[in-house]
C-alpha positions as CSV (number, residue, x, y, z in Angstrom):
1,X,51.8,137.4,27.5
2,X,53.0,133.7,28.0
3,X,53.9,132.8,31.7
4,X,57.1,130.8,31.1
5,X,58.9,128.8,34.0
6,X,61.3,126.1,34.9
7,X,60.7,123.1,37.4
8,X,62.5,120.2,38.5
9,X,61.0,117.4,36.8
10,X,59.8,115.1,39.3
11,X,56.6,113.6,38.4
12,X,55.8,111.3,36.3
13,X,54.4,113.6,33.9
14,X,57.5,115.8,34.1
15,X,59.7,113.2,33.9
16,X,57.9,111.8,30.2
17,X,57.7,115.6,28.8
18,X,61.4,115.9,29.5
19,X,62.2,112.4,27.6
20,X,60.2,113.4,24.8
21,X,61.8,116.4,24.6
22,X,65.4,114.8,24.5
23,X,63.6,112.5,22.0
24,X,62.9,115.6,20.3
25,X,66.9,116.9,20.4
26,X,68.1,113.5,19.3
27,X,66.2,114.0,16.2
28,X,67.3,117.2,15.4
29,X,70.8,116.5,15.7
30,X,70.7,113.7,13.4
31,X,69.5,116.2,11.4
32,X,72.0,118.5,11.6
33,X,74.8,116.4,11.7
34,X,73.0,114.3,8.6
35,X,74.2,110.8,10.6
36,X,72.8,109.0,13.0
37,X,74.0,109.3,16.7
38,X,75.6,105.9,18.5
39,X,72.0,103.7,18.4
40,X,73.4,101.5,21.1
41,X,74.3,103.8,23.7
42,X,71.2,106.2,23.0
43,X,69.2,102.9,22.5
44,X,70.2,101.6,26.8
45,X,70.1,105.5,27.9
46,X,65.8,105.7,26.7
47,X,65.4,102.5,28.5
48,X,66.7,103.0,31.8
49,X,65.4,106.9,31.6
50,X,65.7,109.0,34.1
51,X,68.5,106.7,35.1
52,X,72.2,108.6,35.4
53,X,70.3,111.4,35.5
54,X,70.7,113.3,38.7
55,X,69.0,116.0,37.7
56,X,66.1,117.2,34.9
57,X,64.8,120.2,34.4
58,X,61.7,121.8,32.1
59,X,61.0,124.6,31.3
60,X,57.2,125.2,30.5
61,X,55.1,128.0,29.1
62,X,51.6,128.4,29.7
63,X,51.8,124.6,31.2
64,X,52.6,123.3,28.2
65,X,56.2,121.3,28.1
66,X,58.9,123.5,25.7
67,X,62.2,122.6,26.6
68,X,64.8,120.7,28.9
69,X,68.0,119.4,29.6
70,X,69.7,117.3,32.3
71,X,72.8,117.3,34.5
72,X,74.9,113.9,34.9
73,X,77.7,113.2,37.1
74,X,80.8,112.7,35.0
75,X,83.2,111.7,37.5
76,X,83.5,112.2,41.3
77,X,83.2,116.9,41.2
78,X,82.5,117.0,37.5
79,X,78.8,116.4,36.2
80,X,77.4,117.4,32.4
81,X,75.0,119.6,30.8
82,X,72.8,117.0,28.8
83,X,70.7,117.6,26.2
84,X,69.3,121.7,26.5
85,X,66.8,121.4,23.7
86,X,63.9,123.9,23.3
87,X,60.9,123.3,20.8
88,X,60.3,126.0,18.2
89,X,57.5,127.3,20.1
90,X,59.4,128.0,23.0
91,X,61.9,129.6,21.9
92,X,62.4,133.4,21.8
93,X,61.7,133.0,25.9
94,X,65.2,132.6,26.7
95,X,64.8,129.3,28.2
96,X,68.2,128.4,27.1
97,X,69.9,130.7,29.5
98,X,67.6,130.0,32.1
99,X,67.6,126.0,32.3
100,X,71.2,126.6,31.9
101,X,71.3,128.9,34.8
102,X,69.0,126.6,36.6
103,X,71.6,123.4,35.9
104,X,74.6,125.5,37.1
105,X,72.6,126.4,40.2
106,X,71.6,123.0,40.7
107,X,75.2,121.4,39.8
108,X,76.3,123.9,43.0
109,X,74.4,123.2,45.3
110,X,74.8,119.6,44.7
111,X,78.8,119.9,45.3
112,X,80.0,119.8,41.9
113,X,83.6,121.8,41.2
114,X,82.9,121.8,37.6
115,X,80.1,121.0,35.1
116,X,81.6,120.3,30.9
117,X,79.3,119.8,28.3
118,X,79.9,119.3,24.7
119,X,78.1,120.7,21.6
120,X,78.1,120.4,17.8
121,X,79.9,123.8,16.1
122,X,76.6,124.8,13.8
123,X,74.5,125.0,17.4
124,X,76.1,129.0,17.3
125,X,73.0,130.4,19.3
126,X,73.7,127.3,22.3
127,X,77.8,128.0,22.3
128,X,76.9,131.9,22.3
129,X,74.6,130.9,26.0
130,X,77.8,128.8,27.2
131,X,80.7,131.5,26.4
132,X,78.1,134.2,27.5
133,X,78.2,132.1,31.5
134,X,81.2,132.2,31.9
135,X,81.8,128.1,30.0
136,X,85.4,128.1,28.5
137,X,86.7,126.0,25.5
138,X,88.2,122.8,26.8
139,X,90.4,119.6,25.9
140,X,87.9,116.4,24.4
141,X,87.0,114.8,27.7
142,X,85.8,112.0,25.7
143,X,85.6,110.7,22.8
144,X,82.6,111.1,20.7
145,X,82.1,108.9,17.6
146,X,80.5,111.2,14.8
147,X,80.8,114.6,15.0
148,X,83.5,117.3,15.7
149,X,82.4,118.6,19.1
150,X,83.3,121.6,21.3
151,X,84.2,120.8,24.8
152,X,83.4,123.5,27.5
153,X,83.8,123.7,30.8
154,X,82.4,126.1,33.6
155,X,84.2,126.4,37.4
156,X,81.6,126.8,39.9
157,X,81.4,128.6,42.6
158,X,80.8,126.5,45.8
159,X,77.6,127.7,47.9
């Protein structure tokens, strides 16, 4: 039986697993979307990384790095869900749900009212982990230049 759990990355070593695993993501939704994403922004976001970031978790199994995301601060009560990727041999663990859960929890205690994130249509299995939260189908809170994007947003609870 794999022992799987999620940390805040705080390390070094942490901090490098999670960027390759955003690395990772980037990849894969290139691939999905069959364009590339905007190379400037994503360009000055991997050079300044962890930067903007005020939050990053990983999840691990065994040790071993699987899967991530981050939380950013959007605007003053509002942060985002960045980036939940988990590698094909993580998943089946339901790491999605808990770095997810983990984010909200963190996004709480931090202050925030509300925490949006945006994902691509085809990602079914990541929407079905939002709507299953409690994350509700929102207006484009900005915009996005390839893609057609669903905008979600989840009220927190303050703690």
């Amino acid at each position: 039986m794999s022992e799987a759990e999620i940390v805040i990355a705080s390390s070094r070593e942490e901090v490098s697993a999670v960027k390759a695993i955003f690395l990772e993501y980037l990849e894969f939704i290139e691939d999905l979307l069959g364009a590339p994403l905007d190379p400037v922004s994503t360009k000055r976001e991997f050079e300044i990384f962890p930067e903007g970031y005020d939050q990053l978790y990983l999840a691990l199994i065994n040790n071993k790095p699987v899967a991530a995301c981050g939380v950013k601060t959007f605007k003053p009560g509002i942060c985002e869900l960045k980036r939940l990727y988990c590698r094909p041999e993580g998943r089946g663990h339901n790491l999605g749900v808990r770095l997810t859960e983990a984010s909200i929890n963190g996004a709480q205690k931090a202050g925030f009212t509300h925490i949006y994130l945006d994902t691509d249509p085809k990602l079914t299995h990541a929407i079905k982990i939002y709507e299953d939260l409690g994350f509700e189908y929102i207006e484009r809170y900005y915009e996005k230049p390839n893609g057609c994007s669903r905008f979600m947003a989840l009220a927190l609870a303050q703690v």
